[in-house]
N, C-alpha and C positions, 0 to 999 in steps of 0.2 A: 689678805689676798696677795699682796706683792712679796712678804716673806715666803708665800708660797712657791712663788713664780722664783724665786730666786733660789730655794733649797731644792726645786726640782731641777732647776738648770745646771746648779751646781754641783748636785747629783750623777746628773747627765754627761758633765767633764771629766767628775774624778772618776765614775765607770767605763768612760772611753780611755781615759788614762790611765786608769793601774790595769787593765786589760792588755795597755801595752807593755806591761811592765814598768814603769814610769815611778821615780819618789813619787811623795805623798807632796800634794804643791800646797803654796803658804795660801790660807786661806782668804788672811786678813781683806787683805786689798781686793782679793776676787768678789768675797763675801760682799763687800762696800758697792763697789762698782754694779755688780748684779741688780743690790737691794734699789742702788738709785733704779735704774732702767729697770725693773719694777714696776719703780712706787711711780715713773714716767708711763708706763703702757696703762697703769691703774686709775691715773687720773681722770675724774670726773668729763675733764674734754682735753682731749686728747690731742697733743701736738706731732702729730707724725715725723714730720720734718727735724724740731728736733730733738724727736727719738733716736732717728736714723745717726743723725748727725752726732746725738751722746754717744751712740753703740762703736761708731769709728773710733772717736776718740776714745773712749777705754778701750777697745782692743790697741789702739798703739801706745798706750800708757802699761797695759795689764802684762802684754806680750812682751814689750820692749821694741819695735820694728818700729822704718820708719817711714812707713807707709799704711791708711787702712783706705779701703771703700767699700763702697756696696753699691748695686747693681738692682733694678727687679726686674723683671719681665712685661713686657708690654704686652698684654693680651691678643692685640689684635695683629702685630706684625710680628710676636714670639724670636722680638728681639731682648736683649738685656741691654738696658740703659742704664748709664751711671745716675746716681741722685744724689751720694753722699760721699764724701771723701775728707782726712786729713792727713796732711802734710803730703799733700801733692801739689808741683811744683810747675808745670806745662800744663798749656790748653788740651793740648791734645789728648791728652792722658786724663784730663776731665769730662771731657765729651766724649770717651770710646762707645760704643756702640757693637756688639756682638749675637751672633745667630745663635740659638743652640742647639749642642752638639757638635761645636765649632769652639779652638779655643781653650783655653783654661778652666774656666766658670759656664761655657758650655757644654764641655766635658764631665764636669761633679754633676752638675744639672741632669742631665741624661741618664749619668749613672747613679745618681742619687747616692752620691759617696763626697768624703773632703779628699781633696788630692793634695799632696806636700810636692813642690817642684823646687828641687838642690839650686838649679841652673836652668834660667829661662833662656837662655843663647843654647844649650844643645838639646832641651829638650822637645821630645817628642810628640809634633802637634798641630793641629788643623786649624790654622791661626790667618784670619785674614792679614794682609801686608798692613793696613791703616791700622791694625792695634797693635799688631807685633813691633810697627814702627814707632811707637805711642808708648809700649810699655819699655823696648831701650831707650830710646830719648830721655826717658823718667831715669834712667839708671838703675831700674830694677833688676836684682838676679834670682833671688831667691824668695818664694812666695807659697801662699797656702791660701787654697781655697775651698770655703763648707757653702753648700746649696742650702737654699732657704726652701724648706718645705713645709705645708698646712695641708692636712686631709687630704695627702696624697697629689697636690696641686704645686705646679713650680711656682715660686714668689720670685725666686731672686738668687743672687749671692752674696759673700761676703770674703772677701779678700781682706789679704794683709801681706806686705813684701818688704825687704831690706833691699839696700842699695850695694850690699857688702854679702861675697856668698856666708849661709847662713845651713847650719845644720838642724832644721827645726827637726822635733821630737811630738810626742804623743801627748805631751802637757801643750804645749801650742795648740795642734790640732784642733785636740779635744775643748778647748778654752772657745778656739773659736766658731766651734761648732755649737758651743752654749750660746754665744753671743748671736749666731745666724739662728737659733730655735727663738731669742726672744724679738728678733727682728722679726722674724716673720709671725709671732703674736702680737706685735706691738701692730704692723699692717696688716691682721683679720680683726684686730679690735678696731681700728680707725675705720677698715671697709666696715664693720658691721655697724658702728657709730653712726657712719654716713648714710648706711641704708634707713635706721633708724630715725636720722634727723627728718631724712627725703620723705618718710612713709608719713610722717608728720607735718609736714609742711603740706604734702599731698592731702591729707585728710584735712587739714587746716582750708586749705582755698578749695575741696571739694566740698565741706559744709557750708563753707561761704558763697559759691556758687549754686547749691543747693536753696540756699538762702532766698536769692537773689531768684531763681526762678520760679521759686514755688509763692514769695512773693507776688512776681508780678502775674503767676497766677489766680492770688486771692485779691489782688486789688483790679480783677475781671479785666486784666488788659487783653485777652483773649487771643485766639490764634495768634493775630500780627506782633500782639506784644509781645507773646513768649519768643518767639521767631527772632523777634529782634534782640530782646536781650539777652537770648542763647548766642546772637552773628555777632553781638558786640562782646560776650565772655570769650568765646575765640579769635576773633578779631577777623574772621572768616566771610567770603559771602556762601550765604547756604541757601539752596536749593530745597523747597518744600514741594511736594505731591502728596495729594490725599483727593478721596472722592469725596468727602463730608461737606467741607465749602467752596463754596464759589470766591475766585477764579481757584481752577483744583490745582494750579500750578504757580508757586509764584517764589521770587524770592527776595530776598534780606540781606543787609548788613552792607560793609564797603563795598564801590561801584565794581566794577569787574568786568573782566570781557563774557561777552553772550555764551559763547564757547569755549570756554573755561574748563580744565578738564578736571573730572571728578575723582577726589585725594582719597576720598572716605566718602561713608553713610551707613545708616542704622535706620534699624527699621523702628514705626511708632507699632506699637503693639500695645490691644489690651487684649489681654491674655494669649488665645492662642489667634484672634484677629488682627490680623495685618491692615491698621487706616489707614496708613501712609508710607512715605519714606523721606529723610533729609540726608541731603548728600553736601557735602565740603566742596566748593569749587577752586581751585586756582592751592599753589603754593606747596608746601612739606607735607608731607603727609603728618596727620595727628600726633604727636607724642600724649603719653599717659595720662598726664591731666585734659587735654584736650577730649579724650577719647573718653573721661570719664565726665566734662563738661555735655558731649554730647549724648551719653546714655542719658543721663540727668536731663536734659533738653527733651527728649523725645519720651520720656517718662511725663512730663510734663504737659508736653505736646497730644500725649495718648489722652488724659484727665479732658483737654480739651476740647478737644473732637467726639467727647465721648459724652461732653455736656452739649455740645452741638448738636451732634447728631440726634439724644434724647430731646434736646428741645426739638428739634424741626420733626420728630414721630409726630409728638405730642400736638405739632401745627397741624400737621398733615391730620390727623385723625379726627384733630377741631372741624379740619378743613374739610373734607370728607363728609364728614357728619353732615356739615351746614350745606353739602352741596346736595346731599339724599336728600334732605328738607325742601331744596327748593326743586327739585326733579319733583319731588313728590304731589308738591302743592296743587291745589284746584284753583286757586281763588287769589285774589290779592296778596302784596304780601307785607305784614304787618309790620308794625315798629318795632316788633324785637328780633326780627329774623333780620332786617335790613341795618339794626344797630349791631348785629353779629357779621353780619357779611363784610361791615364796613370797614371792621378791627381785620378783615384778611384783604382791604385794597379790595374789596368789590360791592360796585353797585348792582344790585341784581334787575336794575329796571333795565339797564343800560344796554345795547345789542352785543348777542355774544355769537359763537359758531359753538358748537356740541360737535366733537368728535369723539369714534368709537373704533376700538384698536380689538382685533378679533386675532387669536393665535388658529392658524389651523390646527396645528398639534401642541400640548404642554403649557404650561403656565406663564405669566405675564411680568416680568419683574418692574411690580409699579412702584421702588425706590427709583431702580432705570430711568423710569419714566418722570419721574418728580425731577431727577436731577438734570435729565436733558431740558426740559419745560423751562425748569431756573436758570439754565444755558443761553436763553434766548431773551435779550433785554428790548425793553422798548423804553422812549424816553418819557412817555409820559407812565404815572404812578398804576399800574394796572398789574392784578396777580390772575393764575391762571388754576382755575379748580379743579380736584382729582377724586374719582374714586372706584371702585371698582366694584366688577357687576359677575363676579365666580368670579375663578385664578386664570381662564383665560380671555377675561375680556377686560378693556379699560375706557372709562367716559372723560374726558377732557373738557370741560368748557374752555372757550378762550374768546377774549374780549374782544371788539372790534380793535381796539389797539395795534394789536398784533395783523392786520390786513398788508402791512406791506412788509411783515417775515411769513408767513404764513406758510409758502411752500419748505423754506428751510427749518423751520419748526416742526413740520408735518415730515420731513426728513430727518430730523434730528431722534422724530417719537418713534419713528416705522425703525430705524437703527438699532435702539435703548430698549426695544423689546426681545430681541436676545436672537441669538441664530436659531432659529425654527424655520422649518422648510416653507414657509411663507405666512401674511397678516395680512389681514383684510380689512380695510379702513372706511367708515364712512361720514362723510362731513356733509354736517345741514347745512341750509342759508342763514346769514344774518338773522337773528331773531330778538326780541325781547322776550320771550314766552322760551323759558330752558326747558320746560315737559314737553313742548312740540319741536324744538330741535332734536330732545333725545330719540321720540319719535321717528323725524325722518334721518335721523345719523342713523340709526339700528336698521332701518329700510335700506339705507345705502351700501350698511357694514353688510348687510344679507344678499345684496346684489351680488356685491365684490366679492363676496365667499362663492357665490352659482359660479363665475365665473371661472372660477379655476387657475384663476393666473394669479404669480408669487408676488405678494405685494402690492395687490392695486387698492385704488383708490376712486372711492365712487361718491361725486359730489351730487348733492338735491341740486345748487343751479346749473347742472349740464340735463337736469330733465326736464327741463320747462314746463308747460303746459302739459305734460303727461306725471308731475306727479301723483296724480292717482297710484300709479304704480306701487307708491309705499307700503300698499294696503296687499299686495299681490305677495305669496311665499311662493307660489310658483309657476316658473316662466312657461312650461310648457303648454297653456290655453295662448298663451300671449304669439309665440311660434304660429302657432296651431294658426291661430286667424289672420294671420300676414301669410302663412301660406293659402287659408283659403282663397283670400282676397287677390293676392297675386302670383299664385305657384304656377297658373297658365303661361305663365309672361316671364316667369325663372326658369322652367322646366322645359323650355322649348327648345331643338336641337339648333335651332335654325344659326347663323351667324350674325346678326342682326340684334339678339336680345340684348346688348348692355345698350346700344342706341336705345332701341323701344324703352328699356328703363329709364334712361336719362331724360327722354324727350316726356315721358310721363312724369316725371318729377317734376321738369320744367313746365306743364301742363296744369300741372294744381300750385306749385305756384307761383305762375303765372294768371291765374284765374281762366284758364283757357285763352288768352290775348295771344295770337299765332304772331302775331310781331315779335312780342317780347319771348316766343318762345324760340322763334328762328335766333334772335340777337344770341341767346343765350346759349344754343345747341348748334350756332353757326351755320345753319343751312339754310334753306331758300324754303320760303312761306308754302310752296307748293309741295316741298318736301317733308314739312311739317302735317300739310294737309295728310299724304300721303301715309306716316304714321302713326297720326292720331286714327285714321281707318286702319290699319294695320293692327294697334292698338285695344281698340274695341273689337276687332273680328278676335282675336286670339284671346281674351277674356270672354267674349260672347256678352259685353255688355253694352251699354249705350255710352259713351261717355257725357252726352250731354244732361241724361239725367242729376238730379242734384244731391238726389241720395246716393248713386251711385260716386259720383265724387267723393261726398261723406266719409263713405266707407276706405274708398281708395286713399284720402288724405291721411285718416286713420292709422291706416296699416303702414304707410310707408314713415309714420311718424314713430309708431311702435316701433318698428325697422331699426329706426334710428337710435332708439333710445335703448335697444337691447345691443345694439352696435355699439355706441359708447359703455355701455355695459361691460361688454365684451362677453356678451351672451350669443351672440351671431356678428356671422361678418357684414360685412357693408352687400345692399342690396346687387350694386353693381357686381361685386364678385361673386353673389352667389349666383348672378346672370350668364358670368363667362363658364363656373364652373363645371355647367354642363354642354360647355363647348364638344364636337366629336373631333 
């Protein structure tokens, strides 16, 4: 390979040479000098440096000059910096620094030619003052310089100059034009070395990294492990979200500010489902191995959440199952329903609430609904059962436990069931008996559906002694008889009705005691007198009678109960609204 590199270079001089008309130049020493820097660019590992530095010295042995350097290009400031030089005598002239386009070796560079200069004092040239001043100080006058090119890409240059004018010729040139083609193979070979070594060492610590978290994937360290020995492979704090577990946001690795801003992240994907995402907080943005630390992380990450998630179906459908069973039941409940219940944290003797989530329109997303439920902790060991009754309805049991979250849990469910133009909820009382909660939850859930309004919520204890009601699908007999009972006393133009209502309210219950009904209505006993006759003349009834009360206590209870309903408004306003 190196006799190659060297009979092609060699090649390459004596066709630039006798082109110019040029003798035939002595081989010997070329041939030598080539073959080494060669058998230097061929080596097994390659020492760039000193390549660069042999290539000088034989151009100032081969040429006879007595000066050589060379130059490359700095990619990213597309200046030319010296690297290599011999028999240079000033700093200055070691550290030059030039633009190109600019220059001597800016100039070949540009033009992709060698250029021979007789006389650097008169020649012609766009030469910053610090190298102009750099190359007289050196004493140089006469010089030649070939650009270092590779696939059309500037590398560099390569100079050579005497201190004594000098008539270089086409065998110079050409010589040093061979030596800048094997400089700039000798630096595509070292770059490609190094990409080489780097792709290596990358695959090296990516398998090892791979290692390490697929690891401590099979030794079930589970979400938080992999999390963390992915934050400790970057040395990073990372930020996790996903919806699979609880807490769905958390993060890993060195402490860090809260607000730390985010370098990177990748999403966890399995397949085309997005569980999650981890983001990079604080510091550099990722370089290559990081970046491939974290795809590897979140690969990782995905396996897990995805063991997760199948397990907690798997709960949920146990769960589910066992909760139809005990809705179902007629009778006691045995020792193997209560030895199943117990493996999900529930006693089923114990008191629960039965809630029932009613979609006006479209389906119920009861994952939503599981995961807000797991949202909601209490301190003592208590779980809360699910399952669902079609796609748009959902039954919750929930434990006495939960009595002091209960409105925020009840807010958290009504949320998790998705934006639908409104839900209709209905919550039993305390029960130990879960077939008769579900009962009056589904009576409550049917209230709050008459109702019409987005999202309410209709509890069995706001009906007290009128749950009978559960039993009623519709409210219109129930109207019907509160208007018969008291539409006389609603429908009257007079000004006076919401009085006559309120002091009748006060009148039953009160038990008719005109004391305690004055206290209450703030009027004078005589005034009372006055509208309990008022009262009974505009109903046409007695009020003394006892059935007659009965009936009155009834209706204005019904009243009430289809009021909190939100089946009718309150008695008093339906009194004013026939104000003229």
């Amino acid at each position: 390979m190196a006799d190659g590199l060297r009979i092609s270079a060699l090649e390459h001089a004596e066709s630039a040479r006798l082109s110019n008309g040029a003798m035939p130049l002595e081989t010997d020493k070329t041939y030598e000098a080539l073959f080494e820097i060669g058998a230097q660019i061929q080596a097994e590992e390659i020492n760039l440096h000193r390549v660069l530095s042999l290539i000088v010295e034989k151009a100032v042995e081969l040429i006879e000059v007595d000066v050589a350097w060379l130059g490359l290009v700095n990619s990213d400031t597309q200046v030319i910096e010296i690297i290599a030089h011999c028999g240079a005598r000033t700093d200055d002239f070691k550290h030059m620094e030039l633009e190109i386009g600019r220059g001597v070796g800016g100039v070949a560079l540009a033009r992709r030619e060698t250029i021979i200069v007789s006389d650097y004092g008169s020649h012609d040239q766009d030469t910053p003052a610090a190298v102009r001043s750099a190359v007289t100080e050196e004493g140089l006058v006469s010089l030649i310089c070939a650009p270092m090119l590779r696939d059309g890409r500037m590398v560099g240059a390569l100079y050579v100059g005497n201190r004594e004018p000098t008539d270089f010729d086409g065998r110079e040139a050409s010589l040093v034009t061979a030596l800048a083609s094997q400089a700039s193979i000798a630096i595509e070979n070292s770059r490609l070395l190094e990409q080489l070594e780097a792709k290596n060492r990358l695959l090296e610590v990516s398998e090892s990294i791979h290692r390490r978290l697929t690891d401590a994937s099979l030794e079930r360290a589970g979400l938080d492990g992999v999390a963390t020995t992915l934050a400790d492979l970057l040395g990073r704090r990372l930020l996790v979200a996903q919806d699979v577990v609880l807490p769905f946001t958390r993060q890993f690795g060195p402490e860090g500010a809260a607000d730390a801003e985010v370098v990177g992240s990748a999403p966890i994907l399995a397949g085309d489902d997005e569980l999650g995402r981890v983001s990079v907080l604080g510091g550099e943005p990722l370089d290559e191995l990081g970046l491939r630390a974290l795809e590897h992380g979140t690969t990782v990450l995905a396996v897990e959440l995805l063991k997760e998630r199948t397990a907690q179906e798997v709960e949920w459908r146990l769960g589910g199952e066992l909760f139809d069973e005990l809705l179902a039941r007629s009778g006691p409940i045995d020792r193997r329903l209560a030895a199943r219940a117990s493996r999900f944290g529930i006693d089923p003797g114990a008191s629960h609430r039965v809630a029932v989530l009613e979609a006006t329109e479209g389906e119920i997303d009861q994952r939503a609904i599981r995961l807000a439920a797991g949202q909601t902790v209490v301190p003592s060991r208590s779980a809360i059962l699910l399952t669902a009754m079609g796609p748009g309805r959902v039954v919750v049991a929930i434990p006495e436990a939960f009595e002091d979250v209960l409105e925020s849990l009840l807010a958290r469910l009504i949320e998790a069931t998705g934006p639908h133009p409104g839900h209709a909820v209905g919550l039993s009382r305390l029960s130990t008996n879960l077939p008769r909660g579900l009962r009056e939850a589904l009576a409550c859930a049917r209230f709050a559906s008459m109702s019409g309004q987005v999202d309410t919520i209709v509890r069995a204890d706001d009906l007290g002694a009128m749950r009978f009601l559960f039993a009623v699908d519709d409210p219109m007999p129930l109207l019907e008889y509160v208007d018969e009972q008291l539409g006389p006393l609603l429908h009257r133009e007079g000004r006076d009705d919401m009085q006559l209502v309120a002091t009748l309210r006060a009148f039953l219950e009160a038990d008719g005691h005109h004391a305690t009904i004055a206290e209450r209505c703030h009027i004078h006993k005589s005034t009372v007198k006055y509208r309990l006759a008022r009262i009974a003349e505009v109903l046409g009834r007695p009020l003394s009678d006892p059935e007659v009360r009965f009936e009155l206590r009834l209706a204005v209870a019904i009243a009430d109960v289809l009021c909190a309903l939100a089946l009718a408004p309150p008695l008093e306003e339906r009194a004013t609204a026939v104000q003229p």
